[in-house]
C-alpha positions in Angstrom: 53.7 19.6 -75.0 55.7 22.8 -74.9 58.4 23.5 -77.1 61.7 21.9 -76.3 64.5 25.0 -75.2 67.1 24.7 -77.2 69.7 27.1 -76.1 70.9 27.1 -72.1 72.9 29.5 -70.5 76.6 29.0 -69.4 76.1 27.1 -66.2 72.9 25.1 -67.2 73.1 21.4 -68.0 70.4 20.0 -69.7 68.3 17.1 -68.3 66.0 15.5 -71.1 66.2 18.6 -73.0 63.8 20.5 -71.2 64.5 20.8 -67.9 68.1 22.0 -66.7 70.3 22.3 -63.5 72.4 24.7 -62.6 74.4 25.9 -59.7 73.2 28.6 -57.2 76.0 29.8 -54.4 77.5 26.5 -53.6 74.5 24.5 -54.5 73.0 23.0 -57.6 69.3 23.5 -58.3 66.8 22.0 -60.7 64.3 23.6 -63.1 61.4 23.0 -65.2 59.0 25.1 -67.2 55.6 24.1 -67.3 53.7 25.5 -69.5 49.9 24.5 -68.1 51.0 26.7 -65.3 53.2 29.4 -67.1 56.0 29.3 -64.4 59.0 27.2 -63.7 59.2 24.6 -61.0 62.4 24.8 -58.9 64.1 22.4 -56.4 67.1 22.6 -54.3 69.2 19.0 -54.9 70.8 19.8 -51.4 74.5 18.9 -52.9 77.7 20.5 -54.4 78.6 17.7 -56.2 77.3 18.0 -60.3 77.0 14.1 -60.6 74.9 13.5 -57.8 73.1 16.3 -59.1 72.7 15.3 -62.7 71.1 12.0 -60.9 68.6 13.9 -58.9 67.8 16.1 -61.1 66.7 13.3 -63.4 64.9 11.5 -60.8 63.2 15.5 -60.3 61.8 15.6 -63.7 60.7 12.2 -63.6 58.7 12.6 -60.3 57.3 15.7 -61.5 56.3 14.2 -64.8 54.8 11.0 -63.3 52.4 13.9 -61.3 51.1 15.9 -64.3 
């Protein structure tokens, strides 16, 4: 298991301390390192609201973690 980040830029809220989301334009997108592969996974959460992105972004890392 990679190291956990600990520091995330203005912006960025954490989800499960590893992943983050953060807004792009006027949408928010989720992120991911994964290490295995050296490069970050990214989704769009196709919404402007921050709750409703907290909420996919959670069910995000959970689908991608239920895949490794």
């Amino acid at each position: 298991m990679a190291m956990k980040k600990q520091h995330f830029a203005e912006g960025e809220i954490a989800i499960f301390d590893e992943a983050c989301i953060y807004k792009r334009g006027e949408y928010w997108q989720f992120r991911i390192w994964l290490a295995k592969e050296n490069k970050y996974a990214r989704k769009s959460l196709r919404t402007r609201s921050e709750s409703t992105a907290i909420e996919r972004g959670k069910a995000a890392y959970l689908e991608i973690y239920a895949n490794l």
